[in-house]
N, C-alpha and C positions, 0 to 999 in steps of 0.2 A: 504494500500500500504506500503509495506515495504521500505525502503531503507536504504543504507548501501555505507560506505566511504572502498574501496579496501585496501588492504594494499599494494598494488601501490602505493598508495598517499602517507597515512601515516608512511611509515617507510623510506620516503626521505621529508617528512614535517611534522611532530607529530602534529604541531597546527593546523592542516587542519580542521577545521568542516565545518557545512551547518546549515544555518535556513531555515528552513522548512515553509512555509502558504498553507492551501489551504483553498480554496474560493469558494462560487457562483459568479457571477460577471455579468455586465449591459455592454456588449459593443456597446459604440457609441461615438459620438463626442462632446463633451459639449469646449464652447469656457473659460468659465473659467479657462480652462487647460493651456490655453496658455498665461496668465497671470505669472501663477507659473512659467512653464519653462522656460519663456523670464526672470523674474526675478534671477534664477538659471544662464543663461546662460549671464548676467550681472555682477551676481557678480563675475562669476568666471574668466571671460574674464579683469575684469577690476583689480584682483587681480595677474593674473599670464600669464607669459608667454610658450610659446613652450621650454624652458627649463628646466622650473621650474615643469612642467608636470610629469618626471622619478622621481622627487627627493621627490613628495609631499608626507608625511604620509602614511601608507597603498597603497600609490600605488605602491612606493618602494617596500615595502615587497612584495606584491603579484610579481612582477619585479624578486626580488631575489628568489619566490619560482619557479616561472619558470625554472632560471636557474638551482635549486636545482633539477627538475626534466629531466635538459638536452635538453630543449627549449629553445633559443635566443628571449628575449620578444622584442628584435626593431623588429625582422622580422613576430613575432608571438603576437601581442599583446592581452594582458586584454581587454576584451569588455568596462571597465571604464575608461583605460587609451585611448581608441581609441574615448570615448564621450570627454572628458576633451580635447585632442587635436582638437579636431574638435570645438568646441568652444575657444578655446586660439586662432586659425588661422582665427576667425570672422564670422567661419559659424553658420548659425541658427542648431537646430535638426530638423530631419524629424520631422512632427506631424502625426502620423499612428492613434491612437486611443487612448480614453481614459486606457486603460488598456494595450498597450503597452506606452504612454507616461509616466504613471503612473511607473512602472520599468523604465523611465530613469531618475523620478526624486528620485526614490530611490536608482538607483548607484549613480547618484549624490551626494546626500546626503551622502553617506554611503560610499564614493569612494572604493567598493567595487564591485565586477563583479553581477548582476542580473541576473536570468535567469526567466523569463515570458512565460511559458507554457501550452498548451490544457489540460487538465487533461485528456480528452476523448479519446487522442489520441495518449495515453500513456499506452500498454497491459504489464499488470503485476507488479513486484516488480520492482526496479531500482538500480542498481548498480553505484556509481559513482567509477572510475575508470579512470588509465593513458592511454592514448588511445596508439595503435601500429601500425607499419607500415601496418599491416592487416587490419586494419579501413580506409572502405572507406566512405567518411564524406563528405556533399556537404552544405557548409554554406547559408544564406539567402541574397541572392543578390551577391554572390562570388564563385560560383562554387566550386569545389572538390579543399578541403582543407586537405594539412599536418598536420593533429591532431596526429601524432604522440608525446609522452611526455607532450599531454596538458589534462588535469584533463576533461574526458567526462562521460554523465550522457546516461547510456545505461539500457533499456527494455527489455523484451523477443521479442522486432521484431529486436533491433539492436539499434547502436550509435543515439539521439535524440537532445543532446547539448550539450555546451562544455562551456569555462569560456574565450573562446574565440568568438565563432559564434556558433547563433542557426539555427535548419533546419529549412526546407520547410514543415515538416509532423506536429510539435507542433506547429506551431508559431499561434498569437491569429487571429483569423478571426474573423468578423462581427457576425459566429455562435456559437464564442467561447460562453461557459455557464459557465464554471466552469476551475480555473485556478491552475494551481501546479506551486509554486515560491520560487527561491533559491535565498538566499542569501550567499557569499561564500568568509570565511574567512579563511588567512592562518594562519593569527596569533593567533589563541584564540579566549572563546569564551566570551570576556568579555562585549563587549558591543550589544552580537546578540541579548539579549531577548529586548533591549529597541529599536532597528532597528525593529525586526517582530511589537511590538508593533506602531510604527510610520508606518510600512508596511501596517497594519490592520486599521490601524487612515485613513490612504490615499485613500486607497483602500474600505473602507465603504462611507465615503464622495463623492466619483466622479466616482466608480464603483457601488455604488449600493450592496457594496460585505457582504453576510454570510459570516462568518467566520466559515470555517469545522474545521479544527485543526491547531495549532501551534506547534514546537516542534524543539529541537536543537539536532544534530548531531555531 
């Protein structure tokens, strides 16, 4: 599988790359999971508030790349700044499965956007790309979304995810077998290979996961 960053992206954010995993993967429910993420969702809650959220490290930046590409991140937010708030206001995270939980302890970690996708159900090379008003884009659990000006990861059938909301056609099911996963940095790529590496630590231990390849963008 090919993929390739547009120069959409890159010529209104230069640092833009992507880590890249793909994976075999074991999906199901294991309760040890929910040990990590209540521990994540402790610290962070007990560190910061609804504030301090816009202002943290890296999520700032991803914030300011937004605007660089002509999005308003209050009204359009980073899928990391949208876990980060949702824990500062004292909610739990959903627990969906071991391999979608597993990408949100790695945006957590990483306070960086995740994106946790079906390999299978993904035809062809992937283009990551600014999306346009011609994109029509229906997020998971939110209906048909404005992706216009937001950074989307498009196939030969069409838009599939964004650094905002992923669809209804990749998202991981119970039959997921094999997973294609972004990590998505605006700044640089300086700390991606030691994330994929902490990606592939996780994801071996409570998925069960092969590791097919790794690779930075």
């Amino acid at each position: 599988m090919k993929i390739t960053i547009d120069s959409s992206i890159q010529t209104k954010v230069p640092q833009f790359h992507v880590a890249v995993l793909i994976a075999n993967v074991t999906v199901d429910s294991r309760s040890e999971l929910n040990q990590i993420v209540h521990d994540y969702e402790s610290s962070i809650s007990s560190q910061y508030d609804i504030s301090d959220v816009v202002n943290l490290p890296i999520i700032k930046e991803g914030r300011d790349a937004y605007k660089a590409f002509g999005k308003d991140p209050s009204r359009y937010r980073l899928a990391v700044e949208s876990l980060y708030r949702r824990i500062v206001k004292g909610n739990a995270l959903y627990r969906i499965n071991n391999v979608v939980d597993l990408g949100n302890v790695l945006s957590l970690h990483t306070r960086k956007s995740v994106a946790v996708l079906d390999y299978h159900q993904i035809k062809g090379d992937v283009v990551i790309r600014l999306g346009t008003s011609n994109d029509e884009y229906y997020g998971i659990g939110r209906g048909k979304l404005n992706i216009e000006h937001i950074p989307l990861y498009e196939d030969e059938i069409g838009p599939f995810g964004s650094t905002t909301s992923d669809t209804d056609r990749t998202k991981i099911t119970m039959k997921t077998s094999k997973i294609l996963l972004f990590i998505i940095s605006f700044t640089g790529t300086q700390s991606l290979q030691e994330e994929l590496d902490f990606a592939a630590d996780i994801y071996s231990k409570y998925a069960d996961a092969t590791i097919v390849e790794q690779r930075i963008i």
